[in-house]
N, C-alpha and C positions, 0 to 999 in steps of 0.2 A: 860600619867601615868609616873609617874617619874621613875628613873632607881633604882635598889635596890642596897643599899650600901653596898661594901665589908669590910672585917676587912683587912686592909693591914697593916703589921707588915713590915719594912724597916729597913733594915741598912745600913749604908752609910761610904763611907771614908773617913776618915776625916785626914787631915795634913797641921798644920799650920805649916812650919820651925820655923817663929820667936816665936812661942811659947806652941809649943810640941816637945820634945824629941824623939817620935815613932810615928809611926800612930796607929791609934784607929779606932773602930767603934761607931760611936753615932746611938742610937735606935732612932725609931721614929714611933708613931702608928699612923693610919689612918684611914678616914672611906670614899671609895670611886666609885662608878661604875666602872663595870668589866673593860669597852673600854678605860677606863680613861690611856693616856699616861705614859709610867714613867716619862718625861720629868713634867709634869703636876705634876705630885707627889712631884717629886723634889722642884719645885717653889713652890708648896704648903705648902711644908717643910720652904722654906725661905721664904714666908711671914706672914706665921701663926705659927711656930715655932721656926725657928731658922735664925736670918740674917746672920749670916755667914756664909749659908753656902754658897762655892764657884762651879760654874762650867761656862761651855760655851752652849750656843744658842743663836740661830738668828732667824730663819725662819719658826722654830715648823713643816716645811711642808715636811721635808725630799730631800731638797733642799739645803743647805747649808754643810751640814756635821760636822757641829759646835758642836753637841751636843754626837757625838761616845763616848761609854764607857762601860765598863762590866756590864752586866745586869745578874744575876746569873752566872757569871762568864765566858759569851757568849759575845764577840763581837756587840754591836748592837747601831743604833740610838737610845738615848732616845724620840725622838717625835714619832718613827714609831713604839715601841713596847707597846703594853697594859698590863694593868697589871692583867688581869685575868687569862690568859694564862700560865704566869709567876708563880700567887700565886695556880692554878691549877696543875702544875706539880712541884712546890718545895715548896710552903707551907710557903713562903714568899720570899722577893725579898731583893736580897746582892747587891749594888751599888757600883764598885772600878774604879780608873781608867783607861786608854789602858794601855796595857802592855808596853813595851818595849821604857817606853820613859818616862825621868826624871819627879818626881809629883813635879809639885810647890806649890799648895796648893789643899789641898782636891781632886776634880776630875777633875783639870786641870792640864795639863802637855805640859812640854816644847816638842814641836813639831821641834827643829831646825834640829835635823839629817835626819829624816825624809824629811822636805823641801831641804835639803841640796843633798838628794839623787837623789829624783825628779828633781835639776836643772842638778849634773852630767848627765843627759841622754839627755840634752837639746831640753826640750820638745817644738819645734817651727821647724819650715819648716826650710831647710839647702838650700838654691839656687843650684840648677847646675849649675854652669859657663858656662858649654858649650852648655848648655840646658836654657838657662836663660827665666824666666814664662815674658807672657805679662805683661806689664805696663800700659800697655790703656785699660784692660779687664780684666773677670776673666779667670781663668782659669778651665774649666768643667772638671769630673770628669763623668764616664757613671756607671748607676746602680751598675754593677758587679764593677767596682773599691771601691764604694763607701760600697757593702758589705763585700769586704774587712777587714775593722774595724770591723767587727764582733758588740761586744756591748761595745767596749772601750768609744766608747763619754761619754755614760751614765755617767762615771767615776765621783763624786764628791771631790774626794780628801778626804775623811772623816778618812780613817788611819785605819779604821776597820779592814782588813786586812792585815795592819802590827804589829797591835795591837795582832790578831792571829797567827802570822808566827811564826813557833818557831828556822825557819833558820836564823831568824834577832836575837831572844834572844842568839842563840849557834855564829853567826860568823858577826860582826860590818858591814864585807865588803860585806855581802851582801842587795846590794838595796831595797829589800822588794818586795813586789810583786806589788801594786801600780804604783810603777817608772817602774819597767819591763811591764806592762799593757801599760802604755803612750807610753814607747820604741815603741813597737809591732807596737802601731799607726801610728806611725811617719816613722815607716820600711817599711810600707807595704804605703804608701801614694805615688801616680804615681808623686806627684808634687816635693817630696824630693829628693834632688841630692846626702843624703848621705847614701843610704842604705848600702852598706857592709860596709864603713868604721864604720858605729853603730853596726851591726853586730860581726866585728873584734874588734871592743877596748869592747863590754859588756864580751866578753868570760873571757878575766883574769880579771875582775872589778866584778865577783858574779854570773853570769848565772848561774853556773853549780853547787851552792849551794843550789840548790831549793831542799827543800828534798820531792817535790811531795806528800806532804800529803794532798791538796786538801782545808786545814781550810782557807787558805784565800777567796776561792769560797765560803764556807759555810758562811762566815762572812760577806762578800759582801750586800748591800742593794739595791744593784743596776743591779745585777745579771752581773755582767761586766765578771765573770770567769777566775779570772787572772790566774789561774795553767794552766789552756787549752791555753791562750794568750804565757805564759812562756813556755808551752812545744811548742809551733809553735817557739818560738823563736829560740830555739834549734835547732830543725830540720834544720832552716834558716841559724843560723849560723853553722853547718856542711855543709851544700850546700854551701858555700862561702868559707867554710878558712879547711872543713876535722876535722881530729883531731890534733886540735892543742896543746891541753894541757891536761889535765887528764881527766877533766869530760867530755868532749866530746870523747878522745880515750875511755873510759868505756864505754859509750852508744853505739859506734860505735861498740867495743868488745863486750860488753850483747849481743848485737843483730845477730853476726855473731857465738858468741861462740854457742849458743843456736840453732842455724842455723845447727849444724854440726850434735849432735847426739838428739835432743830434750831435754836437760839434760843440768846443768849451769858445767862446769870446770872451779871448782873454781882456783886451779893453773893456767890457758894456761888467764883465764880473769884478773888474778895479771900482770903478762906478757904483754897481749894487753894492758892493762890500765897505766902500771908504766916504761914499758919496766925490759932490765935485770938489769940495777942499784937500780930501785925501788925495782925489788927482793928481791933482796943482801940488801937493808935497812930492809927489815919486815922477816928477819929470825928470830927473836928473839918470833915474834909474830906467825912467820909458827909454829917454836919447841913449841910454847903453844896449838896452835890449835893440830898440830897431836895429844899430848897430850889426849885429850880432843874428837876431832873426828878424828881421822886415815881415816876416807874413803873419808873424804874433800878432800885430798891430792892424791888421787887416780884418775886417769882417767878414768870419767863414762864410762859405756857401752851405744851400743844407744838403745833407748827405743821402745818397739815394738810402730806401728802406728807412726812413723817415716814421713809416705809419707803423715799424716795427719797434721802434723807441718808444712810441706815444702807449702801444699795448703794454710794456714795461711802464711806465709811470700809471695805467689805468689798473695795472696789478699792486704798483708799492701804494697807492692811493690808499688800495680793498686791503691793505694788509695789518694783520690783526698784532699791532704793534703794540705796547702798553699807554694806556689813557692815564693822566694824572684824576689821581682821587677827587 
C-alpha cells in the first residue's frame, strides 16, 4: 500500500554573494511521506523545482557528515531527520545553514576555522621517544584501555556541534567542542607520548571557555557527548598543571568555596578565582552589584544539613572519574 503523502510547506536559505544583496527565504511546497528525509526534500527541491539550489552530501547514510544543517533551527543531519516529525511539532520545516561559519552560497558554508581548530589539537599519535611503539608489530591495547575513548571514535566530523556551541559564536579562541572531543582521544590513548604536554598548552588555547550548556551533546548524531568528554578534560588538566589560569583556579574555588559552608561566597570565589589584583580590577562592577544586591557581598552563613554536603563531596572525592594516563 503506498505511503500517504504529506503537505510539506519548506523554506530554505538562500544566498547567492554574486547575486543577492541579503539572504532571503525561497518557499517551496511539497507533497511527501512522513519518513521521507529532509535531505530527500532538498534534492527533490533541486531537481523538480529549483537547480540552484546549493548544499553538501555524499553518503545519505549518516556517515559522512556532509550534509549538517539547521532543520527548524536544530542542529541536525539532513539524511538522518524525517520530515514528519519535524512537520508534526512545527507545522513546517525552516532549512538555514550551521551557525558559526561563514555562508558561501545558500546552505553551504566555509568550514576553514573549524578545520583549522581540529588540526591545532593535532589529532594523530605523538611518539614517546623514550617509549618508542614497535616497528615490526602492532601495538595492543586491553579492553579497559580501549573503553577509555568512551564514544569519541563514533566522531564524524559533521560540525553539528559547533554549529550549536554558542562558546564558539561569543569567543573565536575557543576550539569548539568537536576538536576538544578528538583532544580527549588522543589524551587518554596508552600509545601517545604526549599527554600533559596536550593537557598544558589546551588550558590557555579555550578549555575553560566551555560554558557547559550541554547543546553540543544534544546536537550530536552520533551521541559522542562532547560536554561529558570536555568536562573529563578539565578534571585532567587540573590533575597535571592545578590551577593555572583562571578557569581552572574558578572550578578549583567553586568546589572548595562551597565545601566550606554549603552556600557559594561570592566575594572569597572573585579572590580564589582572580586573586587580589583581579579584585581591585572589578570594583567598579562590586559598587554596581552592591547596588543592586547587598547581601552578595556578605559572607554567607552555613546552612543547616551542612554534614549532608560534606557526604556529597566524600562521594565525588570516591568517584571513579578518568585519571590522566
Amino acid at each position: 500500500m503506498a505511503a500517504e503523502l504529506l503537505d510539506v510547506p519548506l523554506d530554505v536559505y538562500r544566498f547567492d554573494p554574486q547575486r543577492d544583496k541579503k539572504p532571503h527565504y525561497a518557499h517551496y511546497d511539497l507533497k511527501l511521506p512522513a519518513h521521507t528525509p529532509v535531505l530527500s526534500a532538498l534534492l527533490k527541491v533541486r531537481t523538480d523545482l529549483d537547480p540552484t539550489l546549493t548544499l553538501r552530501y555524499s553518503c545519505r547514510s549518516a556517515i559522512c557528515g556532509s550534509c549538517a544543517m539547521l532543520v527548524n533551527s536544530k542542529s541536525r543531519l539532513a539524511c538522518q531527520t524525517p520530515i514528519g516529525p519535524e512537520l508534526a511539532r512545527h507545522g513546517r520545516i525552516v532549512i538555514d545553514p550551521m551557525r558559526n561559519q561563514p555562508v558561501l552560497r545558500d546552505l553551504v558554508v566555509d568550514a576553514d576555522t573549524f578545520w583549522q581548530n581540529y588540526r591545532k589539537i593535532e589529532p594523530h599519535l605523538i611518539p614517546d621517544e623514550q617509549h618508542p611503539l614497535p616497528t615490526d608489530r602492532e601495538s595492543p591495547m586491553t579492553p579497559e584501555e580501549v573503553d577509555r575513548f568512551q564514544e569519541t571514535p563514533r566522531c564524524i566530523a559533521c560540525g553539528a556541534c559547533y554549529s550549536a556551541c554558542p562558546a564558539v559564536e561569543a569567543d573565536a579562541a575557543f576550539p569548539g567542542p568537536m576538536a576538544l572531543a578528538k583532544l580527549y582521544r588522543f589524551v587518554v590513548d596508552p600509545r601517545d607520548g604526549a599527554t600533559e604536554a596536550r593537557l598544558v598548552k589546551i588550558q590557555p588555547e579555550g578549555l575553560w571557555l566551555c560554558l557547559r550548556c550541554h547543546l553540543c551533546t544534544e546536537a550530536c548524531p552520533k551521541d559522542v557527548r562532547p560536554s561529558e568528554r570536555i568536562r573529563d578534560l578539565k578534571e585532567m588538566a587540573i590533575a597535571v598543571q592545578g590551577g593555572s589560569e583562571n578557569g581552572s583556579r574558578h572550578a578549583i574555588g567553586f568546589k572548595d568555596n562551597i565545601r566550606e559552608k554549603g552556600i557559594l561566597n561570592e566575594m572569597k570565589l572573585v579572590r580564589q578565582t582572580s586573586g587580589i589584583a583581579g579584585m581591585l580590577s572589578q570594583i567598579p562592577q562590586g559598587i554596581k552589584l552592591a547596588r543592586k544586591k547587598p547581601e552578595l557581598l556578605r559572607s554567607p552563613h552555613r546552612i543547616a544539613g551542612q554534614d549532608e554536603v560534606e557526604k556529597l563531596y566524600e562521594i565525588l572525592d570516591g568517584d571513579d572519574r578518568p585519571e590522566t594516563p
